[in-house]
DODRENGU-948633 format. One record per residue: residue number from 1; residue in three letters; z, x, y of N, C-alpha, C in turn. Coordinates in steps of 0.001 Angstrom, whole numbers. Atoms other than C-alpha are relative to their C-alpha. Layout:
! residues N
(atom NUM; "ALA"; (Z; X; Y); (Z; X; Y); (Z; X; Y)) ...
//
This chain:
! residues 206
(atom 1; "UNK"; (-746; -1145; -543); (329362; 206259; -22144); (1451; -401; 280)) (atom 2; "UNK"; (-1254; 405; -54); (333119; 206429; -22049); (604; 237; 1371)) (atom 3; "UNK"; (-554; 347; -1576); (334652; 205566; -18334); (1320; 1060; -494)) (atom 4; "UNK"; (-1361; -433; 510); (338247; 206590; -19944); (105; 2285; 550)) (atom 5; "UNK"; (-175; -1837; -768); (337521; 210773; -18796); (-140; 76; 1221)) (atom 6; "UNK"; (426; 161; -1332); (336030; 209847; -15701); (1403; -497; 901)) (atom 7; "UNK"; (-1104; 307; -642); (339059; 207877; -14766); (1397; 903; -139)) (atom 8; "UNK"; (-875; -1171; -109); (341116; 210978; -15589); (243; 562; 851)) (atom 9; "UNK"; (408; -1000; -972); (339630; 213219; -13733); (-174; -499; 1461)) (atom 10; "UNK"; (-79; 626; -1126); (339756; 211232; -10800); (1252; -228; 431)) (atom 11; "UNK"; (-770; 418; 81); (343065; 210550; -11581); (458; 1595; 186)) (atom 12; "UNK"; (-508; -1807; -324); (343931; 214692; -11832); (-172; 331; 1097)) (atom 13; "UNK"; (55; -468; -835); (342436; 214901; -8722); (636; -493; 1471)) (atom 14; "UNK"; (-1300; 883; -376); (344621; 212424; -7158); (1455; 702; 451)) (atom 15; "UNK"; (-1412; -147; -110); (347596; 213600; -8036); (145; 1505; 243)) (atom 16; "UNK"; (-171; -1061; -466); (346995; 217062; -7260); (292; -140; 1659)) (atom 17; "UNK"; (-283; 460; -1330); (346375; 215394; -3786); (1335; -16; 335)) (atom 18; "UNK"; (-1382; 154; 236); (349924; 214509; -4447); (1332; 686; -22)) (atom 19; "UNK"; (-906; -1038; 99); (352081; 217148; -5481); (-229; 1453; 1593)) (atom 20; "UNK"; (324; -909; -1197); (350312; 218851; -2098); (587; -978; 1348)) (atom 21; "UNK"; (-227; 707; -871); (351738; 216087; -124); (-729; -568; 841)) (atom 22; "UNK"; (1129; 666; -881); (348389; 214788; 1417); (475; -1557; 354)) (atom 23; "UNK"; (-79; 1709; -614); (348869; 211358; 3499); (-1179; -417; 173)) (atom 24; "UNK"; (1135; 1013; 408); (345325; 210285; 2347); (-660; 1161; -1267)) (atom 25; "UNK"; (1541; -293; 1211); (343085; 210932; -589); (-1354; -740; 432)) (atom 26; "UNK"; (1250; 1065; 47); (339223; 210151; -164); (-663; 566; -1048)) (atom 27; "UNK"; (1063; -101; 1169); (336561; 209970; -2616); (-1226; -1173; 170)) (atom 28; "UNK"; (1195; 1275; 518); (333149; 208197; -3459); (446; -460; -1440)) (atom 29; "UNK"; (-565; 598; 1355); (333299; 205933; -6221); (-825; 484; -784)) (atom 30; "UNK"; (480; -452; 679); (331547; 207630; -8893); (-512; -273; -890)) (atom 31; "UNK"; (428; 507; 625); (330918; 204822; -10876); (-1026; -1302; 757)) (atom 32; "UNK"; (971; 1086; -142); (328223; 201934; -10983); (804; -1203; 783)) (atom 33; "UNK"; (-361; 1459; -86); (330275; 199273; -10898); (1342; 306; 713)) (atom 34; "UNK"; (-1000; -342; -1057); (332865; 198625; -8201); (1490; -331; -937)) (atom 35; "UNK"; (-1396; 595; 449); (335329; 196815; -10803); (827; 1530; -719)) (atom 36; "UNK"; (191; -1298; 636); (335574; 200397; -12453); (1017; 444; 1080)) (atom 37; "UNK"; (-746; -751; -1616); (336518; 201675; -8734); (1607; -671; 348)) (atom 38; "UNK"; (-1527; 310; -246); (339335; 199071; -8639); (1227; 129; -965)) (atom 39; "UNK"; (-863; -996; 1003); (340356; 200425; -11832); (1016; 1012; 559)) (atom 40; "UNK"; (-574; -1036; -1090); (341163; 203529; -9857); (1264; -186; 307)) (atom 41; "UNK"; (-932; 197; -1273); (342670; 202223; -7191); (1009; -640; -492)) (atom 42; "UNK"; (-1333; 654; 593); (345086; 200333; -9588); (1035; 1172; -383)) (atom 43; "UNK"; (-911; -641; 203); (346002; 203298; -11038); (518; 1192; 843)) (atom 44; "UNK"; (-471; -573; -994); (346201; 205691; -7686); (1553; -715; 468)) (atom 45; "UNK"; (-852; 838; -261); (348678; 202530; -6815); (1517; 443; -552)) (atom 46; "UNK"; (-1285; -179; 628); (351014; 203513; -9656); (508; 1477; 238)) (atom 47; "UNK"; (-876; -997; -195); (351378; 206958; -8621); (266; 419; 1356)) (atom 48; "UNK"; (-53; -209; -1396); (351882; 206381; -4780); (-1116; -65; 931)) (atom 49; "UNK"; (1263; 212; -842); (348554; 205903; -3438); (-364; -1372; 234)) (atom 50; "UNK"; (160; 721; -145); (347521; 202725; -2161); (-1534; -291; 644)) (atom 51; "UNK"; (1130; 584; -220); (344116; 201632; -1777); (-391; -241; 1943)) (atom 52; "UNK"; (136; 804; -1517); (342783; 201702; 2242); (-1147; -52; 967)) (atom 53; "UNK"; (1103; 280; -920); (339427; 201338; 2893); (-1096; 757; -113)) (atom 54; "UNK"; (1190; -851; -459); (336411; 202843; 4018); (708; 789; 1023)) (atom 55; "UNK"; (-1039; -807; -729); (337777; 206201; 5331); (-841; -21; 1626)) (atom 56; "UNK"; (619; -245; -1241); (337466; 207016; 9137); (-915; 989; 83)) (atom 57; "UNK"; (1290; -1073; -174); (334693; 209846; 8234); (-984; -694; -800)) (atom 58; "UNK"; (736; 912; 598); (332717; 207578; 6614); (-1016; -558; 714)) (atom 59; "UNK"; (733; 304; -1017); (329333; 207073; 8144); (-1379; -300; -606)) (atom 60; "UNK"; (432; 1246; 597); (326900; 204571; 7475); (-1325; 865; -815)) (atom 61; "UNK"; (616; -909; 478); (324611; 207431; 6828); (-305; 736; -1181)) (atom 62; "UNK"; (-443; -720; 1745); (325957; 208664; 3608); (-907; -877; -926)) (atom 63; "UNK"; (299; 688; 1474); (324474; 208102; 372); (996; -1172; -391)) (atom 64; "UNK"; (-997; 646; 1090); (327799; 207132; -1233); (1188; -200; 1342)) (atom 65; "UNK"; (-856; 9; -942); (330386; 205590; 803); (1467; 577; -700)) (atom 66; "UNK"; (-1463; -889; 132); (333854; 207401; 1569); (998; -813; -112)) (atom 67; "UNK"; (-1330; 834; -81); (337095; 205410; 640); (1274; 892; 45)) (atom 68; "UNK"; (-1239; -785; -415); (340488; 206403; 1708); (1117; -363; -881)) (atom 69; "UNK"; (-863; 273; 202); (343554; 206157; -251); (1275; 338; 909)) (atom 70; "UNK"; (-790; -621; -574); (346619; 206371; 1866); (1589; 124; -636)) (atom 71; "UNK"; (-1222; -336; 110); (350332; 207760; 892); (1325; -883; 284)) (atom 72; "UNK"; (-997; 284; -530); (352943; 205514; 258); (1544; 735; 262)) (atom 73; "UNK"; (-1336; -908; 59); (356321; 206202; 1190); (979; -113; -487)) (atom 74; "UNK"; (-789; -416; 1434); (357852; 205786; -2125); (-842; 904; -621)) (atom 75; "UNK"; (1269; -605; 805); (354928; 207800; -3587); (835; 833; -1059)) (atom 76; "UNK"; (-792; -1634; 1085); (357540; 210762; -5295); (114; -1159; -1019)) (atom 77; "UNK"; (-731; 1109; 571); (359438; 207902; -6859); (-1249; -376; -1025)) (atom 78; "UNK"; (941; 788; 718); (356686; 206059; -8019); (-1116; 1087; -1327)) (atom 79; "UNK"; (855; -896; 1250); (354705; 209150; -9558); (652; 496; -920)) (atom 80; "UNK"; (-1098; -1181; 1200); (357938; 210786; -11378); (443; -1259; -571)) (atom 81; "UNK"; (-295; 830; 430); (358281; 206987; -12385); (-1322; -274; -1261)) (atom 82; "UNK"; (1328; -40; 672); (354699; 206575; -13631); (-225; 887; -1219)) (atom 83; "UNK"; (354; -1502; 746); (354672; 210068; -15433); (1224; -269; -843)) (atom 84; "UNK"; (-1232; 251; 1011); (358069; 209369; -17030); (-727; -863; -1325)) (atom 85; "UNK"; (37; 1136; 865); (356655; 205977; -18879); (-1760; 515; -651)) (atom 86; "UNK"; (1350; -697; 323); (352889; 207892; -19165); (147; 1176; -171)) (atom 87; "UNK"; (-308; -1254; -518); (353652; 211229; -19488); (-1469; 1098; -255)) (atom 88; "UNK"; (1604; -471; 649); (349774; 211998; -21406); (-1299; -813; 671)) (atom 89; "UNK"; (1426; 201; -152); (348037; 209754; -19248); (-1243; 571; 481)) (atom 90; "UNK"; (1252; -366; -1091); (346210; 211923; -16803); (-890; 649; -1125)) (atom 91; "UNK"; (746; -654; 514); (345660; 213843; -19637); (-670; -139; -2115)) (atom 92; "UNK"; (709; 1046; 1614); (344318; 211389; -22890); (847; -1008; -750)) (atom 93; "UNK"; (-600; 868; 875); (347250; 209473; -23589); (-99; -1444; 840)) (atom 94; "UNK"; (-43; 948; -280); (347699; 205788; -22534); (215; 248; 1592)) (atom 95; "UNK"; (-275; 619; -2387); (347366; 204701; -17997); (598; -1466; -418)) (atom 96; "UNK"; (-929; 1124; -515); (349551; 202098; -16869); (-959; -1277; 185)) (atom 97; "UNK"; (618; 1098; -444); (347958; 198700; -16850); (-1114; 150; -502)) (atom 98; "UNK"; (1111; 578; 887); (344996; 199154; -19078); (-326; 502; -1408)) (atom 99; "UNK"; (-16; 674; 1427); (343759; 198297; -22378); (-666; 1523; -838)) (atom 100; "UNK"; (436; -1283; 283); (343134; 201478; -24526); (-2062; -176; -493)) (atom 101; "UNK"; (1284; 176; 226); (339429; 202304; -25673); (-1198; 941; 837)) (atom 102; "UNK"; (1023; -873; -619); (335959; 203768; -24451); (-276; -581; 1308)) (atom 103; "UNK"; (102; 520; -1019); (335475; 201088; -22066); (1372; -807; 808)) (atom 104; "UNK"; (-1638; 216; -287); (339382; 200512; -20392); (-75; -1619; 1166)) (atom 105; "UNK"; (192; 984; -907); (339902; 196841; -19190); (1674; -311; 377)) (atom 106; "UNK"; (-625; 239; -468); (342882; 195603; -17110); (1175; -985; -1067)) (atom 107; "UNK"; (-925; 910; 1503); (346168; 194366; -19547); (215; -1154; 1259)) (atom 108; "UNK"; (-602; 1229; -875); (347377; 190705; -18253); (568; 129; 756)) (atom 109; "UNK"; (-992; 339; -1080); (350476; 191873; -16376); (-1140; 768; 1810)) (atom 110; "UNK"; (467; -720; -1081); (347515; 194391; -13956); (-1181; -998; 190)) (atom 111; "UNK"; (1480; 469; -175); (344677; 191916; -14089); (-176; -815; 1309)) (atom 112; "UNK"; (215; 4; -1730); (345286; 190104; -10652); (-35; 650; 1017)) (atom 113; "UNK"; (-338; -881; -811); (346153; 192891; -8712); (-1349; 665; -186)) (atom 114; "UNK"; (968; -451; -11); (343094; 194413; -9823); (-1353; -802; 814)) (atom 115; "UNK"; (1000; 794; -673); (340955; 191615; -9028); (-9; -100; 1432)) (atom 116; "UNK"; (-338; -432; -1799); (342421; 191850; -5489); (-463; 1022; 691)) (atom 117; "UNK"; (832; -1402; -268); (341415; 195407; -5615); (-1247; -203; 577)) (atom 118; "UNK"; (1727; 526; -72); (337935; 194324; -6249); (-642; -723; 977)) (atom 119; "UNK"; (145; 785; -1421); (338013; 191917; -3483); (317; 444; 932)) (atom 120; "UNK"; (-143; -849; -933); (339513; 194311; -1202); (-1861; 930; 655)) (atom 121; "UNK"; (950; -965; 236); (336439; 196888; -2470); (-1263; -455; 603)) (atom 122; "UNK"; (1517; 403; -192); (333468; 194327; -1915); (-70; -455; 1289)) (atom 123; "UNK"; (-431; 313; -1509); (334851; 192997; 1695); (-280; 1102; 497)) (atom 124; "UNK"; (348; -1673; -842); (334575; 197122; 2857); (-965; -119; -305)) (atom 125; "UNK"; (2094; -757; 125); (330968; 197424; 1349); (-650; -1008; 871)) (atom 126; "UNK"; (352; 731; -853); (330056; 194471; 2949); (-21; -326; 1251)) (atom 127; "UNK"; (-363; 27; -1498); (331257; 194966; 6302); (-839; 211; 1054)) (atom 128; "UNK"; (230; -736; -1211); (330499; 196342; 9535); (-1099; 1043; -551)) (atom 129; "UNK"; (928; -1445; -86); (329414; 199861; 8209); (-1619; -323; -622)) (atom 130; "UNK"; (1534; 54; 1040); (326754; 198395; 5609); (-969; -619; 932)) (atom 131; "UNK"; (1342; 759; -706); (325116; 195988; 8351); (-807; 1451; 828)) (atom 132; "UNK"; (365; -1067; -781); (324638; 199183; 10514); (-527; 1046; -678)) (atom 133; "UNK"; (867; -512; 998); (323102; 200934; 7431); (-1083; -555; -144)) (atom 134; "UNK"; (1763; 1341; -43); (320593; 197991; 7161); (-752; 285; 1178)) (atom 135; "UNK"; (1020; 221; -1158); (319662; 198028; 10594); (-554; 1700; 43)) (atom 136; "UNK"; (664; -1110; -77); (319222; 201880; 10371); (-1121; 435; -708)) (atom 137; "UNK"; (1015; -449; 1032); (316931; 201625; 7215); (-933; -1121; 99)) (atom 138; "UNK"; (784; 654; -743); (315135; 198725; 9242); (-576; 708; 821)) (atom 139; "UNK"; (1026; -855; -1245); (313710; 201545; 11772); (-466; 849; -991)) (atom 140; "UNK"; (203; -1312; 107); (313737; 204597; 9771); (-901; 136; -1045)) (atom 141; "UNK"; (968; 121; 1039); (311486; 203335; 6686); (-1512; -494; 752)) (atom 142; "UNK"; (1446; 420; -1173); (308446; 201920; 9167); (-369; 808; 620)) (atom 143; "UNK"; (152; -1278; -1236); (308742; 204559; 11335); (-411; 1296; -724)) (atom 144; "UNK"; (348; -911; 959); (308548; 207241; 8392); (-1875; -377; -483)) (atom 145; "UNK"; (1883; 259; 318); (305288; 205307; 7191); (-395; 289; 1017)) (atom 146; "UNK"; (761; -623; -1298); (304291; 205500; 10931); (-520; 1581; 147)) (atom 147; "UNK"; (-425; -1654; -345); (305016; 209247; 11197); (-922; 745; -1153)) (atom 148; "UNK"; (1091; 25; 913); (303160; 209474; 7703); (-1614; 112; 87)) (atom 149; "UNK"; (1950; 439; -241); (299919; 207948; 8976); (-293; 981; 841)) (atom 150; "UNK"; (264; -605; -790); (299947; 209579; 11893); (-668; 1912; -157)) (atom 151; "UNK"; (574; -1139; 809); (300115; 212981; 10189); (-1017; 540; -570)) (atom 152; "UNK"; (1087; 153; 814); (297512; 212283; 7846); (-1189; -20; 1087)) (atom 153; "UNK"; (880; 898; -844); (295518; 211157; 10662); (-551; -1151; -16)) (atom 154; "UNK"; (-4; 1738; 414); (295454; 207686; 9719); (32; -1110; 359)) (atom 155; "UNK"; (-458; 1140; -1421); (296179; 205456; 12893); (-1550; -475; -140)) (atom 156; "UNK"; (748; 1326; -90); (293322; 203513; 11857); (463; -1705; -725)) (atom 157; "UNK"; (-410; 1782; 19); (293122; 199125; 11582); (253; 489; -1004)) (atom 158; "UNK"; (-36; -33; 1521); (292758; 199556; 7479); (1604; 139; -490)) (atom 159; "UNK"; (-1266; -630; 303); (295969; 201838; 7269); (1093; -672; 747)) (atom 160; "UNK"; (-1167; 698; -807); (298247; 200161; 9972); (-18; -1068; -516)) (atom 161; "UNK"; (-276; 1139; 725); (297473; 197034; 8288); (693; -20; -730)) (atom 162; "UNK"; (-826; -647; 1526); (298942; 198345; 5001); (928; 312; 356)) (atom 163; "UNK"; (-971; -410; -733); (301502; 199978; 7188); (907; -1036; 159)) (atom 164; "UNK"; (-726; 1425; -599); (302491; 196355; 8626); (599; -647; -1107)) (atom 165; "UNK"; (-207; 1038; 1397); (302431; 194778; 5391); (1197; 709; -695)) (atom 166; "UNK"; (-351; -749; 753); (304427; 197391; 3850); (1882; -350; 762)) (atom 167; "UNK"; (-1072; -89; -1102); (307229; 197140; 7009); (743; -1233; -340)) (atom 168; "UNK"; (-362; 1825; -270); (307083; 193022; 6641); (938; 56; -1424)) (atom 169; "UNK"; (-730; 177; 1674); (308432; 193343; 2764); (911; 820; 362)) (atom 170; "UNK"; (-1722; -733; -38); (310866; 195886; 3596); (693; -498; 638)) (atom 171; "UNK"; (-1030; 885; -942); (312339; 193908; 6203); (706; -1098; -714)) (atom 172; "UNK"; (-632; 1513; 832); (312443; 190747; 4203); (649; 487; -962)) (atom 173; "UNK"; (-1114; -253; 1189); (314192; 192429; 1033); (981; 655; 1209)) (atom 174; "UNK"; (-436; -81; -708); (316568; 193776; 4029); (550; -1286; 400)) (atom 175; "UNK"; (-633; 1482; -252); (317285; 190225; 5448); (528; -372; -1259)) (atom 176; "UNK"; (-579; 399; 1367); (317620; 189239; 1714); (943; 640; -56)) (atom 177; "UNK"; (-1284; -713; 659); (320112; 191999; 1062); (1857; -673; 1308)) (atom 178; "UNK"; (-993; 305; -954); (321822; 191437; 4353); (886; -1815; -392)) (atom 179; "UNK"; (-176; 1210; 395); (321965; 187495; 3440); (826; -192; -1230)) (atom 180; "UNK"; (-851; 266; 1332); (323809; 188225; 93); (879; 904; 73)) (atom 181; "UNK"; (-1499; -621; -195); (326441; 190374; 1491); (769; -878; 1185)) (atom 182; "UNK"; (-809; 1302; -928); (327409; 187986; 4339); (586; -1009; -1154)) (atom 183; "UNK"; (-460; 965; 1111); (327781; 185380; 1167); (981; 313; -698)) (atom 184; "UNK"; (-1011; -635; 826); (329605; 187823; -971); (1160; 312; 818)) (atom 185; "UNK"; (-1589; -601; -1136); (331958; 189150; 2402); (451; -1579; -205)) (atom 186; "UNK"; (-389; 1121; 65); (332775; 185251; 2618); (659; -265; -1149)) (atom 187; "UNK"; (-520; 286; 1370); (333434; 184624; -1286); (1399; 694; -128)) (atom 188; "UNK"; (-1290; -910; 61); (335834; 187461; -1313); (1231; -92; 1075)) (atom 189; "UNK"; (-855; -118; -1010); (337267; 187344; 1601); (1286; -1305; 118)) (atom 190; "UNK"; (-594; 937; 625); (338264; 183893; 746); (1129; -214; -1181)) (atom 191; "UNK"; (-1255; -352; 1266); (340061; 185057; -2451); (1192; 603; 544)) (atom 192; "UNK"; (-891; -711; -557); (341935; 187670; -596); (928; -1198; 525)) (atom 193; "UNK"; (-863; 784; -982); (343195; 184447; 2129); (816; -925; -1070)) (atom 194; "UNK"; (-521; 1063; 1182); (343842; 182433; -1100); (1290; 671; -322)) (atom 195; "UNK"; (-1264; -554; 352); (346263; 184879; -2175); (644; 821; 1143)) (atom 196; "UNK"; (-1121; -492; -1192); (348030; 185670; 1176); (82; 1524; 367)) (atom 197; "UNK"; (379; -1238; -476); (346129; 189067; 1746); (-438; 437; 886)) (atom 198; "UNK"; (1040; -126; -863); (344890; 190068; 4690); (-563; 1324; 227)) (atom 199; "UNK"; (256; -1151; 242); (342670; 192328; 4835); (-1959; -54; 506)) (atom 200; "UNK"; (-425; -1325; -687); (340799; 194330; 6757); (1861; -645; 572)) (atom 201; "UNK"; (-1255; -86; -1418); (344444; 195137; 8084); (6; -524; 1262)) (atom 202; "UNK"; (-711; -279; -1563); (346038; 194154; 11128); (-1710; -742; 536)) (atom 203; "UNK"; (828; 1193; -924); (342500; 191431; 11420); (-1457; 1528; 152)) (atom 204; "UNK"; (910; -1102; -772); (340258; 195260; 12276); (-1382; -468; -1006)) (atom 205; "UNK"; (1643; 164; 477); (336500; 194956; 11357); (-36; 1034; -841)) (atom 206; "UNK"; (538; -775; 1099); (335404; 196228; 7755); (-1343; 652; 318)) 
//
């Protein structure tokens, strides 16, 4: 499937943000893969948008998490700069910084900045909000089987056993998941300090 429309239309809806003067854009990422997402955010970048997070309505609750782009304040500049040197991208001709095709990869001069993206992207999923997603889908999946049995009329040994057993594996793939986003927040977060980024902002908890 070709990414290249998807990142259009994401990109149209952007810059409509834009020409309305909004001081944030949010969106879910719409694709699988987060490197895709920092695609995006490379090219929101070139027309005044800057990449900033997991938005403040964003709640751990959601399916799909909310990211914020916020408004720089060259943004005009930068989009009547962008659109000058692209003038077909939003709408099928060549984006700034990547490689033409069905599947669009990052040209040399955008390919660090992207990767930064990406390391920005996996530091927010990993944060704060996701542990507090874990611990919520640590009660609310046990408790559903509970609520299940109970229904059924089922609160016998046989079934609560099965119940238990059922709780103990969800927990442990839970610890597991939790255990390989602490690893991954670390990896990344590390890249970011490598290249003199800091980020969350201003030190604040992802």
């Amino acid at each position: 499937m070709s990414l290249r429309p998807q990142l259009r239309s994401q990109l149209r809806a952007l810059l409509q943000a834009g020409e309305q003067g909004a001081a944030t854009y949010t969106t879910i990422n719409p694709w699988n893969a987060r490197r895709t997402f920092a695609l995006f955010a490379y090219l929101a970048e070139q027309y005044g948008y800057r990449y900033a997070g997991l938005s403040p309505d964003h709640s751990p609750s959601r399916g799909h998490p909310v990211f914020a782009f916020r408004r720089l304040p060259d943004a005009a500049e930068r989009a009547t700069r962008t659109r000058a040197r692209y003038p077909d991208g939003p709408l099928g001709g060549p984006l700034p910084g990547l490689t033409p095709g069905r599947k669009p990869a990052p040209l040399p001069e955008a390919r660090q900045e992207v990767e930064l993206l990406h390391a920005r992207i996996k530091v927010d999923l990993y944060g704060t909000s996701s542990n507090r997603r874990l611990r919520m889908l640590a009660v609310a999946v046990p408790l559903g089987v509970l609520i299940a049995l109970a229904v059924n009329g089922s609160l016998e040994p046989v079934p609560l056993a099965v119940a238990g057993g059922i709780a103990a594996v969800w927990w442990l793939y839970l610890w597991l998941a939790a255990a390989i986003m602490r690893r991954g927040r670390r990896r990344y977060g590390r890249m970011l300090e490598q290249a003199g980024v800091e980020w969350p902002p201003g030190g604040t908890p992802g």
